[in-house]
ROPA-964878 format. One line per 5 residues: number of its first residue (from 1); their letters; for each residue z, y, x of C-alpha. Coordinates in steps of 0.001 Angstrom, whole numbers. Layout:
NUM = A = Z Y X; ...
This chain:
1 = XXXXX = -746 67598 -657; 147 66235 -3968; -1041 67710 -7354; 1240 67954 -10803; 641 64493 -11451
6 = XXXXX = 1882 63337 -8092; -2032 62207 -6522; -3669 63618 -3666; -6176 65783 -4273; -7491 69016 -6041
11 = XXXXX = -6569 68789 -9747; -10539 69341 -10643; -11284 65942 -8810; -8951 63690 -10765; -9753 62395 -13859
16 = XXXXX = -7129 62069 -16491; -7769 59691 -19742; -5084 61283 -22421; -4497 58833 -25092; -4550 61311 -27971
21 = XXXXX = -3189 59600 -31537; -3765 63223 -33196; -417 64431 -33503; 1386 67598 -31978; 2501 66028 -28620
26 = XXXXX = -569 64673 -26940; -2567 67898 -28302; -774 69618 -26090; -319 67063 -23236; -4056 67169 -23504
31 = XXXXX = -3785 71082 -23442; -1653 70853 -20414; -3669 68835 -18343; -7072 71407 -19595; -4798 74425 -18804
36 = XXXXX = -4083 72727 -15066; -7539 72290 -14395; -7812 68332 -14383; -10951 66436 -15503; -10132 65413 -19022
41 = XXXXX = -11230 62978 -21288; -9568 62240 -24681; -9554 59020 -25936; -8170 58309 -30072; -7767 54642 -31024
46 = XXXXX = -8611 53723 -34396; -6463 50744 -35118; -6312 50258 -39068; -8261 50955 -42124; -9124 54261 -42595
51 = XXXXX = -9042 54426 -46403; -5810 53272 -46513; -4301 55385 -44144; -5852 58787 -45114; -3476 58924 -48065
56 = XXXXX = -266 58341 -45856; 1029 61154 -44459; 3416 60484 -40956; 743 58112 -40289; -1127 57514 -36956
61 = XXXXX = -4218 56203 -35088; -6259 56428 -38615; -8142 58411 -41178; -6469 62341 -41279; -5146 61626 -37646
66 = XXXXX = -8499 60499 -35883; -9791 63478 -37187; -7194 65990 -35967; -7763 64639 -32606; -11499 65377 -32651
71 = XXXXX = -10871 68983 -33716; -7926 69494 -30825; -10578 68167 -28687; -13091 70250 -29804; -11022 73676 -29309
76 = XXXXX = -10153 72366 -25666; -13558 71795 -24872; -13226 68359 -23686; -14871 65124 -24136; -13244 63319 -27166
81 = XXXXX = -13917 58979 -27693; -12925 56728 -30472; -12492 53371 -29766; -12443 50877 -32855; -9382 48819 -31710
86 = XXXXX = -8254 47431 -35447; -8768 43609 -34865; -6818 43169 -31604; -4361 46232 -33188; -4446 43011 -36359
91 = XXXXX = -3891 40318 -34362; -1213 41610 -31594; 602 44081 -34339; 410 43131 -37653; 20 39632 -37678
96 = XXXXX = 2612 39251 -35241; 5119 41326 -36922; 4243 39337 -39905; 5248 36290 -38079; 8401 37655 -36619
101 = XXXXX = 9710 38662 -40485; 8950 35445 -41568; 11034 33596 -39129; 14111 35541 -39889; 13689 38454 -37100
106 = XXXXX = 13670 41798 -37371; 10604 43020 -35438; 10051 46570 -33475; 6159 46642 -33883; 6224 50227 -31755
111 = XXXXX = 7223 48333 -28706; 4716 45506 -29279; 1817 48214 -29789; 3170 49939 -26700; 3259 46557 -24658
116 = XXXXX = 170 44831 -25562; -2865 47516 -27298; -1358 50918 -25742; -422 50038 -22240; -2525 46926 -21663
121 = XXXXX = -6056 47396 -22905; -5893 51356 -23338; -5290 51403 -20047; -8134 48934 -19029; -10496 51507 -20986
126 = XXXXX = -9763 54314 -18774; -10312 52417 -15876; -13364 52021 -16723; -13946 55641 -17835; -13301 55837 -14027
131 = XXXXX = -9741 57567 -14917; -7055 58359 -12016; -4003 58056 -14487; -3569 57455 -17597; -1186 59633 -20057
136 = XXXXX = 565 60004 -22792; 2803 62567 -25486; 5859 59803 -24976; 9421 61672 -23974; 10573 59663 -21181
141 = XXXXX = 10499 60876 -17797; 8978 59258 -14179; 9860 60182 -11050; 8596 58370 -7091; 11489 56131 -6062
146 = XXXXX = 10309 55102 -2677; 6763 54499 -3376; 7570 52947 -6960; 7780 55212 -10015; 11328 54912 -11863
151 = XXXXX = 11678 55326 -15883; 14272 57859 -16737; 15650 58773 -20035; 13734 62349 -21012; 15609 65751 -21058
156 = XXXXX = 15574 66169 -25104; 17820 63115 -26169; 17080 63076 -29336; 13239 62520 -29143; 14148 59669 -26333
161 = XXXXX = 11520 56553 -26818; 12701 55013 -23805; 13619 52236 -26426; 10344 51716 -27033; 8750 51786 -23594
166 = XXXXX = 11466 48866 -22067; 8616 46563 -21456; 6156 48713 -19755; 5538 46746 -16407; 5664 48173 -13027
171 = XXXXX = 1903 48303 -12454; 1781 49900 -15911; 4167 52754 -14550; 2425 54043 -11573; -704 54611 -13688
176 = XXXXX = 682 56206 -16849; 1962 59555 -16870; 4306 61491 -19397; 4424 65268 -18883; 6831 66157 -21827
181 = XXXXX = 9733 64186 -20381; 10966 67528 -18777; 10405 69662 -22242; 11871 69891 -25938; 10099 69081 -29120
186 = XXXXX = 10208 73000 -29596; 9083 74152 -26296; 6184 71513 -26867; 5617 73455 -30769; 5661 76380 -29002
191 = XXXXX = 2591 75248 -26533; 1445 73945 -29366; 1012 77483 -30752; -73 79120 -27536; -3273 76309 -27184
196 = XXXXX = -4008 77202 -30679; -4132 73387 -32007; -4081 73336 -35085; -1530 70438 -35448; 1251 72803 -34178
201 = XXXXX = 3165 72723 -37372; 1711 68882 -37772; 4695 66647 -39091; 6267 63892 -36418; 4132 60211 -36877
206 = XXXXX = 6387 57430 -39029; 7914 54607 -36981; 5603 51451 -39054; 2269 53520 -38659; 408 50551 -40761
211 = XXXXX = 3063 50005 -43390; 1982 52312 -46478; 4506 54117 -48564; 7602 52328 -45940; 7058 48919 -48206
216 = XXXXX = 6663 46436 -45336; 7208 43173 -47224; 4073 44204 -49472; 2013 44125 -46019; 3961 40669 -45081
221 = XXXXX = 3524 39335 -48906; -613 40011 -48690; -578 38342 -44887; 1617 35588 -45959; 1772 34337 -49438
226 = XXXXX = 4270 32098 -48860; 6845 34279 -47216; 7869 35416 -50261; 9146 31928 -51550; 12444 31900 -53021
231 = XXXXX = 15992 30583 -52100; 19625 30488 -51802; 21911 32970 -50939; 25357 31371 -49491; 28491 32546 -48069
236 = XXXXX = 29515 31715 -44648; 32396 29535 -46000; 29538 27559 -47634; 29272 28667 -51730; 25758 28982 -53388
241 = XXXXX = 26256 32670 -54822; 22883 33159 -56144; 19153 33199 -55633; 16569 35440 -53507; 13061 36093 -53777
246 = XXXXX = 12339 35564 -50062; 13967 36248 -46463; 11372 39082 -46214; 13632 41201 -48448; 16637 40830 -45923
251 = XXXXX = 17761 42091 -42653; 21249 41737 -40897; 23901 43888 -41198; 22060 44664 -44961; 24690 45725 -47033
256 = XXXXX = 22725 46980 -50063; 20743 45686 -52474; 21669 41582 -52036; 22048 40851 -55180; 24963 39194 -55721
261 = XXXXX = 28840 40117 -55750; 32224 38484 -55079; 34290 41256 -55443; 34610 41831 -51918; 31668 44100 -49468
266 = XXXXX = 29145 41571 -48172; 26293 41707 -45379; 23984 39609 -44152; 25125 38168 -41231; 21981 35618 -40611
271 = XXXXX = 18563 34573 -42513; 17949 30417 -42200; 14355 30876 -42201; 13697 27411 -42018; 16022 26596 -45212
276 = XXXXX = 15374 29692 -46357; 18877 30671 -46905; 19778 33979 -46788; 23694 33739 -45130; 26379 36780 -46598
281 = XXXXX = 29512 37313 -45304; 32228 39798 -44680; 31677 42770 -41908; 33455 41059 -39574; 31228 38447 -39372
286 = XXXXX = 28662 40412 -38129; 30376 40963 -34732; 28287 40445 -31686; 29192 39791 -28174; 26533 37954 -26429
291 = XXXXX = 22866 37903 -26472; 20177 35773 -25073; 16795 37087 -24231; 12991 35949 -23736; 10035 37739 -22479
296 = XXXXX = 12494 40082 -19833; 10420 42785 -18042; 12345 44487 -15512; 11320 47768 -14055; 14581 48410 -12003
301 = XXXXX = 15342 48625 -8162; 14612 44897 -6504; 14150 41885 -8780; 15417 40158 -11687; 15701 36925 -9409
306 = XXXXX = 18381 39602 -7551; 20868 39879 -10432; 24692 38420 -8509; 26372 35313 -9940; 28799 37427 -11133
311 = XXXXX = 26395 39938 -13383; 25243 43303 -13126; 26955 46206 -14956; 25067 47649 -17437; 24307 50229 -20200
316 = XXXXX = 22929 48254 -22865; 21084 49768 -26041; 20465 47273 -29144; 18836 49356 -31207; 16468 52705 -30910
321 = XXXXX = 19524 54873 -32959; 22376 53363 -31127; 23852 54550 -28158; 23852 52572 -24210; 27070 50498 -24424
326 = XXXXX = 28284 48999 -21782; 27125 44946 -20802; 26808 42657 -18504; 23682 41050 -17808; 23691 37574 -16114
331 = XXXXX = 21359 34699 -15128; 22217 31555 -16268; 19754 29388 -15192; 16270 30014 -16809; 18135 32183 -19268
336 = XXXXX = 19188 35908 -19861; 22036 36118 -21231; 23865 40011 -21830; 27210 40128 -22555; 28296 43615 -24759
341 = XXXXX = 31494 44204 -23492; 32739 46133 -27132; 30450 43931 -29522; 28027 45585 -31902; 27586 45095 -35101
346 = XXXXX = 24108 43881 -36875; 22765 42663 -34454; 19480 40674 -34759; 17081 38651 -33388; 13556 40109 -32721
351 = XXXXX = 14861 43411 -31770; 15158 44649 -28291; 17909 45217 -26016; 17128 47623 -22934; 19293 48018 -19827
356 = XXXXX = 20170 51684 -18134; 21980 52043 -15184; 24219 54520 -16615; 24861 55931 -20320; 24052 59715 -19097
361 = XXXXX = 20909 62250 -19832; 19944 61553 -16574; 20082 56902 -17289; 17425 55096 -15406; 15466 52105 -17379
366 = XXXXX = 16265 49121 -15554; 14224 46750 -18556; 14509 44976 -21330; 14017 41789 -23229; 13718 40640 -26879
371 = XXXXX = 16481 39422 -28654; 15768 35597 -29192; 19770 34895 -30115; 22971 36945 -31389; 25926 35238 -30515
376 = XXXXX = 29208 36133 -32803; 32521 35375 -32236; 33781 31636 -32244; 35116 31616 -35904; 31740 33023 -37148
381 = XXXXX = 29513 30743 -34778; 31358 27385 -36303; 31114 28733 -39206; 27265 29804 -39098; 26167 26259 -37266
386 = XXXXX = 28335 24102 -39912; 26029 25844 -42750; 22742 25450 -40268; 23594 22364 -39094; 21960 22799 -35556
391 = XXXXX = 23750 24065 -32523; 23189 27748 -31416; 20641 25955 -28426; 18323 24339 -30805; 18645 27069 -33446
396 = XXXXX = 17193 29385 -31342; 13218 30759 -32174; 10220 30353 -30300; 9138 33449 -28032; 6713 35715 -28626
Protein backbone atom coordinates (compact mmCIF):
# COMPACT_ATOMS: atom_id res chain seq x y z
CA UNK A 1 0.00 0.00 0.00
CA UNK A 2 1.09 3.39 -0.99
CA UNK A 3 1.20 6.45 1.39
CA UNK A 4 0.22 10.34 0.35
CA UNK A 5 3.40 10.72 -1.23
CA UNK A 6 3.01 7.71 -3.44
CA UNK A 7 5.97 5.24 -1.39
CA UNK A 8 5.37 2.13 0.27
CA UNK A 9 5.27 2.21 3.64
CA UNK A 10 3.81 3.72 6.94
CA UNK A 11 4.05 7.53 6.69
CA UNK A 12 6.14 7.50 10.23
CA UNK A 13 8.95 5.44 8.40
CA UNK A 14 9.65 7.82 5.53
CA UNK A 15 11.66 10.60 5.85
CA UNK A 16 10.78 13.76 4.06
CA UNK A 17 13.57 16.70 3.61
CA UNK A 18 11.16 19.97 2.98
CA UNK A 19 13.18 22.63 1.44
CA UNK A 20 11.74 25.49 3.49
CA UNK A 21 12.87 29.23 1.97
CA UNK A 22 10.64 30.81 4.92
CA UNK A 23 7.75 31.92 3.15
CA UNK A 24 3.93 30.95 3.48
CA UNK A 25 3.94 27.90 1.10
CA UNK A 26 6.56 25.51 2.34
CA UNK A 27 5.45 26.47 6.10
CA UNK A 28 2.66 24.79 5.42
CA UNK A 29 3.92 22.04 3.03
CA UNK A 30 6.11 21.44 6.01
CA UNK A 31 2.87 21.56 8.21
CA UNK A 32 1.27 19.10 5.94
CA UNK A 33 3.71 16.56 5.90
CA UNK A 34 3.94 17.07 10.31
CA UNK A 35 0.08 16.92 10.30
CA UNK A 36 0.36 13.40 8.09
CA UNK A 37 2.66 11.93 10.37
CA UNK A 38 5.93 11.74 8.12
CA UNK A 39 9.47 12.05 9.54
CA UNK A 40 10.37 15.63 8.86
CA UNK A 41 13.32 17.50 8.56
CA UNK A 42 13.47 21.16 7.38
CA UNK A 43 16.19 22.29 5.58
CA UNK A 44 16.61 26.61 4.75
CA UNK A 45 19.40 27.52 2.33
CA UNK A 46 21.19 30.58 2.96
CA UNK A 47 22.36 31.69 -0.42
CA UNK A 48 23.31 35.55 -0.19
CA UNK A 49 24.44 38.09 2.24
CA UNK A 50 22.44 38.45 5.02
CA UNK A 51 22.89 42.17 5.68
CA UNK A 52 21.88 42.99 2.51
CA UNK A 53 18.93 41.10 2.27
CA UNK A 54 17.35 41.79 5.72
CA UNK A 55 16.31 45.21 4.47
CA UNK A 56 14.49 43.79 1.28
CA UNK A 57 11.27 42.81 1.80
CA UNK A 58 9.79 39.94 -1.02
CA UNK A 59 13.14 38.60 -0.55
CA UNK A 60 14.17 34.91 -0.03
CA UNK A 61 16.74 32.34 1.23
CA UNK A 62 18.36 35.30 3.51
CA UNK A 63 18.36 37.42 6.61
CA UNK A 64 14.29 38.02 7.77
CA UNK A 65 13.46 34.78 5.72
CA UNK A 66 16.05 32.25 7.31
CA UNK A 67 14.70 33.31 10.36
CA UNK A 68 10.98 32.80 9.72
CA UNK A 69 11.82 29.36 8.77
CA UNK A 70 13.48 28.56 12.11
CA UNK A 71 10.45 29.85 14.03
CA UNK A 72 7.81 27.74 11.61
CA UNK A 73 10.08 25.00 12.48
CA UNK A 74 10.14 25.57 15.88
CA UNK A 75 6.13 25.67 16.33
CA UNK A 76 6.03 22.29 14.26
CA UNK A 77 8.38 20.72 16.39
CA UNK A 78 10.68 19.54 13.82
CA UNK A 79 14.28 19.50 13.15
CA UNK A 80 15.23 22.76 11.28
CA UNK A 81 19.12 22.99 9.19
CA UNK A 82 20.76 25.85 7.49
CA UNK A 83 23.02 25.17 4.96
CA UNK A 84 25.46 28.11 3.89
CA UNK A 85 25.05 27.64 0.07
CA UNK A 86 26.09 31.49 -1.04
CA UNK A 87 29.30 30.69 -3.11
CA UNK A 88 27.94 27.96 -5.41
CA UNK A 89 24.33 30.16 -5.14
CA UNK A 90 27.43 33.13 -6.55
CA UNK A 91 28.88 31.23 -8.97
CA UNK A 92 25.81 29.20 -10.68
CA UNK A 93 23.24 32.36 -10.10
CA UNK A 94 24.65 35.51 -10.00
CA UNK A 95 27.64 35.34 -11.86
CA UNK A 96 25.98 33.55 -14.49
CA UNK A 97 23.14 35.83 -14.85
CA UNK A 98 25.72 38.47 -14.92
CA UNK A 99 27.20 36.83 -17.88
CA UNK A 100 24.01 36.18 -19.70
CA UNK A 101 23.08 40.28 -19.45
CA UNK A 102 26.24 41.06 -20.68
CA UNK A 103 26.04 39.11 -23.82
CA UNK A 104 22.80 40.62 -24.86
CA UNK A 105 20.30 37.90 -23.18
CA UNK A 106 17.73 38.26 -21.05
CA UNK A 107 18.29 35.71 -18.26
CA UNK A 108 15.50 33.78 -15.96
CA UNK A 109 17.84 33.28 -12.85
CA UNK A 110 14.63 31.33 -11.03
CA UNK A 111 15.02 28.54 -13.47
CA UNK A 112 18.83 28.43 -13.20
CA UNK A 113 18.52 28.34 -9.22
CA UNK A 114 15.84 25.70 -9.69
CA UNK A 115 18.11 23.63 -12.19
CA UNK A 116 21.45 23.75 -10.74
CA UNK A 117 21.45 24.81 -6.46
CA UNK A 118 17.62 23.75 -5.76
CA UNK A 119 17.17 20.54 -7.60
CA UNK A 120 20.77 19.39 -8.00
CA UNK A 121 22.72 19.80 -4.80
CA UNK A 122 19.59 20.38 -2.40
CA UNK A 123 18.64 17.32 -3.37
CA UNK A 124 22.11 15.60 -2.88
CA UNK A 125 21.83 17.03 0.84
CA UNK A 126 18.82 15.14 1.66
CA UNK A 127 20.15 12.13 0.43
CA UNK A 128 22.43 12.24 2.67
CA UNK A 129 20.12 13.30 5.54
CA UNK A 130 18.95 9.75 4.54
CA UNK A 131 15.61 11.49 3.03
CA UNK A 132 12.91 9.31 0.98
CA UNK A 133 11.73 12.41 -1.15
CA UNK A 134 12.46 15.52 -1.35
CA UNK A 135 9.74 18.52 -1.43
CA UNK A 136 8.85 21.60 -2.10
CA UNK A 137 5.95 24.81 -1.79
CA UNK A 138 6.21 24.94 -5.93
CA UNK A 139 2.45 24.85 -7.67
CA UNK A 140 2.88 22.34 -10.26
CA UNK A 141 1.41 19.06 -10.00
CA UNK A 142 2.98 15.14 -10.42
CA UNK A 143 1.21 12.33 -11.04
CA UNK A 144 2.73 8.14 -11.84
CA UNK A 145 2.59 7.74 -15.62
CA UNK A 146 3.54 4.14 -15.90
CA UNK A 147 6.24 3.98 -13.43
CA UNK A 148 7.58 7.61 -14.43
CA UNK A 149 6.18 10.70 -12.69
CA UNK A 150 4.60 13.31 -15.30
CA UNK A 151 4.74 17.31 -14.66
CA UNK A 152 1.34 18.81 -14.94
CA UNK A 153 0.35 22.37 -14.89
CA UNK A 154 -1.15 22.98 -11.05
CA UNK A 155 -4.93 23.56 -10.37
CA UNK A 156 -4.56 27.50 -9.43
CA UNK A 157 -3.33 28.96 -12.87
CA UNK A 158 -2.33 31.87 -11.81
CA UNK A 159 0.36 30.78 -9.23
CA UNK A 160 1.59 28.17 -12.16
CA UNK A 161 5.69 27.94 -11.99
CA UNK A 162 5.69 25.24 -14.34
CA UNK A 163 7.76 27.92 -16.34
CA UNK A 164 10.22 27.73 -14.05
CA UNK A 165 10.55 24.02 -13.34
CA UNK A 166 10.96 23.08 -17.48
CA UNK A 167 14.37 21.76 -16.82
CA UNK A 168 13.87 19.60 -13.88
CA UNK A 169 15.22 16.14 -15.17
CA UNK A 170 13.47 12.93 -14.93
CA UNK A 171 15.52 11.50 -12.06
CA UNK A 172 14.91 14.88 -10.41
CA UNK A 173 11.02 14.20 -10.70
CA UNK A 174 10.56 10.94 -9.05
CA UNK A 175 12.33 12.29 -5.95
CA UNK A 176 10.78 15.73 -5.51
CA UNK A 177 7.39 16.15 -4.41
CA UNK A 178 4.89 19.21 -4.60
CA UNK A 179 1.77 18.85 -2.44
CA UNK A 180 0.12 22.29 -3.26
CA UNK A 181 -0.30 21.50 -6.94
CA UNK A 182 -3.93 20.32 -6.08
CA UNK A 183 -4.69 23.63 -3.76
CA UNK A 184 -5.13 27.57 -4.14
CA UNK A 185 -2.91 30.23 -2.76
CA UNK A 186 -5.97 30.84 -0.34
CA UNK A 187 -6.75 27.40 0.70
CA UNK A 188 -2.86 27.21 1.38
CA UNK A 189 -3.39 30.93 3.66
CA UNK A 190 -6.01 29.31 5.15
CA UNK A 191 -3.70 26.17 6.40
CA UNK A 192 -1.52 28.62 6.94
CA UNK A 193 -3.81 29.97 9.68
CA UNK A 194 -4.98 26.64 11.01
CA UNK A 195 -0.92 25.48 11.67
CA UNK A 196 -0.60 28.73 13.35
CA UNK A 197 2.69 29.88 11.30
CA UNK A 198 3.21 32.88 11.74
CA UNK A 199 4.02 33.74 8.04
CA UNK A 200 0.29 33.22 7.16
CA UNK A 201 -0.26 36.76 6.16
CA UNK A 202 3.69 36.70 4.97
CA UNK A 203 3.88 38.61 1.51
CA UNK A 204 4.66 36.29 -1.84
CA UNK A 205 8.90 36.13 -2.41
CA UNK A 206 10.09 38.66 -5.51
CA UNK A 207 11.06 36.93 -8.77
CA UNK A 208 15.26 38.32 -8.61
CA UNK A 209 15.56 37.23 -4.83
CA UNK A 210 19.35 38.75 -4.89
CA UNK A 211 18.63 41.91 -6.84
CA UNK A 212 17.98 44.73 -4.08
CA UNK A 213 15.40 47.40 -4.56
CA UNK A 214 14.52 45.51 -8.47
CA UNK A 215 17.90 47.48 -9.80
CA UNK A 216 19.60 44.52 -11.50
CA UNK A 217 22.15 46.39 -13.63
CA UNK A 218 23.59 47.88 -10.22
CA UNK A 219 24.31 44.04 -9.25
CA UNK A 220 25.70 43.48 -13.04
CA UNK A 221 27.64 47.06 -12.90
CA UNK A 222 29.55 45.91 -9.34
CA UNK A 223 30.20 42.17 -11.02
CA UNK A 224 31.23 43.64 -14.24
CA UNK A 225 32.70 47.02 -14.57
CA UNK A 226 32.87 46.97 -17.96
CA UNK A 227 29.35 46.03 -18.86
CA UNK A 228 28.35 49.26 -18.45
CA UNK A 229 30.54 50.70 -21.38
CA UNK A 230 28.83 52.90 -23.69
CA UNK A 231 27.59 52.78 -27.38
CA UNK A 232 25.45 53.33 -30.28
CA UNK A 233 21.99 53.09 -30.63
CA UNK A 234 20.95 52.43 -34.51
CA UNK A 235 17.92 51.81 -36.42
CA UNK A 236 17.39 48.69 -38.28
CA UNK A 237 17.61 50.61 -41.62
CA UNK A 238 21.13 51.47 -40.38
CA UNK A 239 21.10 55.43 -38.82
CA UNK A 240 23.23 56.24 -35.66
CA UNK A 241 20.28 57.86 -33.52
CA UNK A 242 22.13 58.38 -30.41
CA UNK A 243 24.24 57.02 -27.61
CA UNK A 244 23.67 54.43 -24.58
CA UNK A 245 25.30 53.90 -21.44
CA UNK A 246 25.53 50.10 -21.82
CA UNK A 247 23.42 47.00 -23.23
CA UNK A 248 22.71 46.24 -19.53
CA UNK A 249 20.07 49.00 -19.59
CA UNK A 250 18.14 47.23 -22.54
CA UNK A 251 15.94 44.35 -23.15
CA UNK A 252 13.84 43.44 -26.34
CA UNK A 253 10.62 44.41 -26.99
CA UNK A 254 11.74 47.66 -24.48
CA UNK A 255 9.68 50.32 -25.51
CA UNK A 256 10.37 52.85 -22.73
CA UNK A 257 12.97 54.70 -21.61
CA UNK A 258 15.56 54.36 -24.94
CA UNK A 259 16.43 57.48 -25.17
CA UNK A 260 16.08 58.63 -28.34
CA UNK A 261 13.05 59.58 -30.75
CA UNK A 262 12.19 59.66 -34.47
CA UNK A 263 8.85 60.58 -34.28
CA UNK A 264 7.62 57.24 -34.74
CA UNK A 265 7.19 54.25 -31.48
CA UNK A 266 10.46 52.33 -31.32
CA UNK A 267 11.60 48.96 -29.50
CA UNK A 268 14.42 47.17 -29.22
CA UNK A 269 14.38 44.55 -31.47
CA UNK A 270 18.16 43.14 -30.73
CA UNK A 271 21.33 44.17 -28.45
CA UNK A 272 24.91 43.60 -30.60
CA UNK A 273 26.70 42.78 -27.55
CA UNK A 274 29.78 42.35 -29.22
CA UNK A 275 29.56 45.97 -30.99
CA UNK A 276 27.71 47.02 -28.39
CA UNK A 277 24.94 48.40 -30.39
CA UNK A 278 21.79 48.59 -29.05
CA UNK A 279 19.36 47.88 -32.48
CA UNK A 280 15.61 50.02 -32.42
CA UNK A 281 13.11 49.50 -34.70
CA UNK A 282 9.43 49.59 -35.35
CA UNK A 283 6.97 46.86 -33.54
CA UNK A 284 6.86 44.95 -36.35
CA UNK A 285 10.21 44.16 -36.29
CA UNK A 286 9.99 42.42 -33.30
CA UNK A 287 7.97 39.53 -34.83
CA UNK A 288 9.12 36.06 -34.05
CA UNK A 289 8.51 32.84 -35.72
CA UNK A 290 11.25 30.47 -35.10
CA UNK A 291 13.49 29.66 -32.31
CA UNK A 292 16.53 27.62 -31.79
CA UNK A 293 17.38 26.06 -28.52
CA UNK A 294 20.46 24.66 -26.38
CA UNK A 295 20.62 22.81 -23.21
CA UNK A 296 16.87 20.88 -24.08
CA UNK A 297 15.69 18.74 -21.10
CA UNK A 298 12.78 16.77 -21.94
CA UNK A 299 10.58 15.22 -19.36
CA UNK A 300 7.79 14.00 -21.80
CA UNK A 301 6.53 10.44 -22.88
CA UNK A 302 9.61 8.55 -24.90
CA UNK A 303 12.63 10.57 -26.04
CA UNK A 304 13.71 13.63 -27.60
CA UNK A 305 15.70 11.39 -30.20
CA UNK A 306 11.69 10.28 -30.90
CA UNK A 307 10.46 13.66 -32.17
CA UNK A 308 9.01 12.63 -36.32
CA UNK A 309 10.68 14.32 -39.30
CA UNK A 310 7.77 16.10 -39.66
CA UNK A 311 7.61 17.81 -35.90
CA UNK A 312 5.61 17.40 -32.97
CA UNK A 313 2.62 19.66 -32.19
CA UNK A 314 3.02 21.68 -29.44
CA UNK A 315 1.91 24.27 -26.81
CA UNK A 316 4.73 26.48 -26.54
CA UNK A 317 5.17 29.19 -23.66
CA UNK A 318 8.01 31.99 -24.23
CA UNK A 319 7.69 33.68 -21.35
CA UNK A 320 6.43 32.95 -17.50
CA UNK A 321 3.25 35.71 -18.17
CA UNK A 322 2.42 34.54 -21.60
CA UNK A 323 0.12 32.03 -22.48
CA UNK A 324 1.01 28.13 -24.35
CA UNK A 325 0.75 29.02 -28.07
CA UNK A 326 0.76 26.69 -30.36
CA UNK A 327 4.47 25.35 -32.14
CA UNK A 328 6.08 22.97 -33.69
CA UNK A 329 9.09 21.52 -32.40
CA UNK A 330 11.53 19.77 -34.84
CA UNK A 331 15.02 18.19 -34.99
CA UNK A 332 17.16 19.40 -37.41
CA UNK A 333 20.15 17.72 -37.03
CA UNK A 334 22.01 18.51 -33.70
CA UNK A 335 19.60 21.39 -33.39
CA UNK A 336 16.15 22.33 -31.80
CA UNK A 337 14.51 24.32 -33.63
CA UNK A 338 10.46 25.44 -32.53
CA UNK A 339 8.50 26.93 -34.91
CA UNK A 340 5.48 29.43 -33.22
CA UNK A 341 2.89 28.95 -35.52
CA UNK A 342 1.24 32.84 -34.69
CA UNK A 343 4.73 34.57 -33.90
CA UNK A 344 5.28 36.37 -30.63
CA UNK A 345 6.46 39.36 -30.07
CA UNK A 346 9.78 40.25 -27.86
CA UNK A 347 11.14 37.55 -27.98
CA UNK A 348 14.71 37.03 -26.64
CA UNK A 349 17.50 35.08 -26.27
CA UNK A 350 18.35 33.66 -22.77
CA UNK A 351 14.83 33.13 -21.88
CA UNK A 352 13.10 29.86 -21.91
CA UNK A 353 10.63 28.30 -24.05
CA UNK A 354 8.70 25.19 -22.46
CA UNK A 355 6.58 22.68 -24.39
CA UNK A 356 2.90 21.35 -23.07
CA UNK A 357 1.05 18.91 -24.71
CA UNK A 358 -2.00 20.89 -24.67
CA UNK A 359 -2.87 24.69 -23.68
CA UNK A 360 -5.56 23.42 -20.92
CA UNK A 361 -5.55 23.49 -16.81
CA UNK A 362 -4.97 20.08 -17.04
CA UNK A 363 -1.28 20.66 -19.90
CA UNK A 364 1.41 18.16 -19.29
CA UNK A 365 5.25 19.54 -19.32
CA UNK A 366 6.81 17.86 -22.07
CA UNK A 367 10.39 20.24 -21.48
CA UNK A 368 12.07 22.95 -22.35
CA UNK A 369 15.18 24.58 -23.63
CA UNK A 370 16.87 28.03 -23.52
CA UNK A 371 16.47 30.36 -26.11
CA UNK A 372 19.99 30.60 -27.84
CA UNK A 373 18.30 32.40 -31.20
CA UNK A 374 14.99 34.44 -32.18
CA UNK A 375 14.42 34.22 -35.65
CA UNK A 376 12.14 37.23 -37.24
CA UNK A 377 10.66 37.42 -40.35
CA UNK A 378 12.84 37.61 -43.63
CA UNK A 379 12.67 41.48 -44.07
CA UNK A 380 13.79 41.95 -40.40
CA UNK A 381 16.51 39.06 -40.49
CA UNK A 382 18.30 40.87 -43.74
CA UNK A 383 17.87 43.68 -42.24
CA UNK A 384 19.31 42.72 -38.64
CA UNK A 385 22.44 40.57 -40.29
CA UNK A 386 23.28 43.58 -42.86
CA UNK A 387 23.76 45.86 -39.55
CA UNK A 388 25.62 42.68 -37.67
CA UNK A 389 27.34 41.64 -40.43
CA UNK A 390 27.39 37.84 -39.48
CA UNK A 391 24.82 35.34 -40.57
CA UNK A 392 22.08 34.24 -38.04
CA UNK A 393 24.51 30.69 -37.68
CA UNK A 394 27.56 32.42 -36.51
CA UNK A 395 25.67 35.15 -34.64
CA UNK A 396 24.37 32.83 -32.43
CA UNK A 397 25.80 32.77 -28.39
CA UNK A 398 27.60 30.24 -26.65
CA UNK A 399 25.44 27.88 -24.27
CA UNK A 400 25.21 27.96 -20.91
Amino acid sequence: MLNSLGLPGRPEDTRVVVAMSGGVDSSVVAGLMKREGYDVIGVTLQLYDHGEAVQKKGACCAGQDIHDARRVAESLNIPHYVLDYESRFREQVIERFADSYINGETPIPCVTCNQTVKFKDLLETAKDLGADVLVTGHYVRTQLEGNRNAMFRPVDLDRDQSYFLFATTQEQLDFIRFPLGGMTKPEVRKLAEEFGLAVADKHDSQDICFVPQGRYTDVIARLRPHAADPGEIVHVDGRVLGQHEGIIHFTIGQRRGIGVSTGEPLYVVHLDAENRRVIVGPKEALATHKLLLRNVNWIGPGHLEDIPAEGLNVFAKVRSTRPPTEAVVRKEGDEITVELIAGELGVAPGQACVFFDEDTQNARVLGGGWIQRAEKDQKSEDALQALIGKSWEAASLPGN
